[in-house]
C-alpha positions in Angstrom: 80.4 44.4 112.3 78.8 46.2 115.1 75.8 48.6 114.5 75.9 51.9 116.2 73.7 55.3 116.3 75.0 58.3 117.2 72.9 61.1 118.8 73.4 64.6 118.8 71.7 67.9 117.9 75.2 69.7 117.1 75.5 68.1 113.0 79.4 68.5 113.2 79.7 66.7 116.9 77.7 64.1 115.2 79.2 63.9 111.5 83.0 63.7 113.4 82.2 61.0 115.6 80.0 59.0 112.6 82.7 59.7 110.1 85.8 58.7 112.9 83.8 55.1 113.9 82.7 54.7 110.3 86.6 54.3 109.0 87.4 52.4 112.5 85.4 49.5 110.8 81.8 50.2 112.3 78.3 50.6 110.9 77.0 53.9 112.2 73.6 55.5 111.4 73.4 59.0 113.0 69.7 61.0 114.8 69.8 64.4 115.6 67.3 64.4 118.7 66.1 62.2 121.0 63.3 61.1 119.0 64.2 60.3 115.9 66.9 57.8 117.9 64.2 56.4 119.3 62.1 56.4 116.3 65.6 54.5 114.6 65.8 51.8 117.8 62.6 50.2 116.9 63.4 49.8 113.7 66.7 48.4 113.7 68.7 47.1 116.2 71.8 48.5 117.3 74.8 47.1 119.2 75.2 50.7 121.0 73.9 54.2 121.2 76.0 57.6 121.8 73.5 59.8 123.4 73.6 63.5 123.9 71.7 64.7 127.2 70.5 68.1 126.0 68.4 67.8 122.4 65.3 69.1 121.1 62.1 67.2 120.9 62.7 64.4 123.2 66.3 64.8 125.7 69.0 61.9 126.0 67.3 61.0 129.4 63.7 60.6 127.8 65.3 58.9 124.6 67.2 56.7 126.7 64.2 55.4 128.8 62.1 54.7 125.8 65.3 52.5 123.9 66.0 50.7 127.4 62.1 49.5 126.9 62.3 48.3 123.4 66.1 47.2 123.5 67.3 46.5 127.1 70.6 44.6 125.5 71.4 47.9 123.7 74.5 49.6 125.3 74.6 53.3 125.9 77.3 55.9 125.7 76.8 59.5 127.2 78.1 62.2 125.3 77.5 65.2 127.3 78.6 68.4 127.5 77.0 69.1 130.7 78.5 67.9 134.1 77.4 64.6 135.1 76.3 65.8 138.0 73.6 68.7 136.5 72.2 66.9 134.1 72.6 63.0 135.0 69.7 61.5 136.4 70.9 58.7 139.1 69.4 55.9 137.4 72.0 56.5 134.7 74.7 56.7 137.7 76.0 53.0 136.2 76.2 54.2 132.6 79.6 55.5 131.4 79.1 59.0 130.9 81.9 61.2 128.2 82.6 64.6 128.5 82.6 67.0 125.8 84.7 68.5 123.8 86.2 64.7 123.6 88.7 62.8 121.7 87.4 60.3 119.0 90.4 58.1 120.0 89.7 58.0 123.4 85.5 57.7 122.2 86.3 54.6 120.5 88.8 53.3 122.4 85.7 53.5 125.3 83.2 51.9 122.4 85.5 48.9 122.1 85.6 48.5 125.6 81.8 48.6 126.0 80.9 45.7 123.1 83.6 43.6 124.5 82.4 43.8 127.8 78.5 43.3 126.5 79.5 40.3 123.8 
């Protein structure tokens, strides 16, 4: 079963996608900023991350550098509802990047495609 954390500071963008990839079959842990994911991350390994860009404490971008250091194999998702191109950095350019409001079908049809590709 594959571990993933989902990352949001909007609890009901974060309890839909948890509950939707819980029932797919998945073990899901939720944060709701930047730092308690990363805080999560070095405790406990997961398979992938859905990241927000725009959170309190520590943003997606920040979060994101810091997991890359203590778990480079970890794949990440971007959840955003900001244009790729305003909030983005470019060293993220390669990452696959989801706008919001999304589907969870189309979500976890993307997350599927991600571990496969990274097994």
């Amino acid at each position: 079963m594959h571990s993933i954390l989902v990352v949001d500071d909007e609890p009901n963008i974060r309890s839909a996608i948890a509950q939707w990839l819980s029932i797919r079959g998945f073990d899901v842990d939720t944060a709701e900023d930047g730092q308690t994911a990363v805080d999560m991350c070095r405790a406990r390994h997961y398979d992938l991350v859905t990241m927000d860009l725009v959170m309190p404490r520590l943003s997606g971008n920040e979060a994101i550098r810091a997991i890359r250091k203590i778990s480079p194999g970890t794949v990440i998702l971007i959840v955003s509802g900001l244009p790729e191109t305003e909030e983005t950095p470019s060293w993220t350019r390669d990452m696959k990047v989801l706008a919001k409001p999304l589907r969870l079908l189309e979500l976890e049809d993307e997350v599927r495609a991600l571990l496969r590709t990274c097994a």
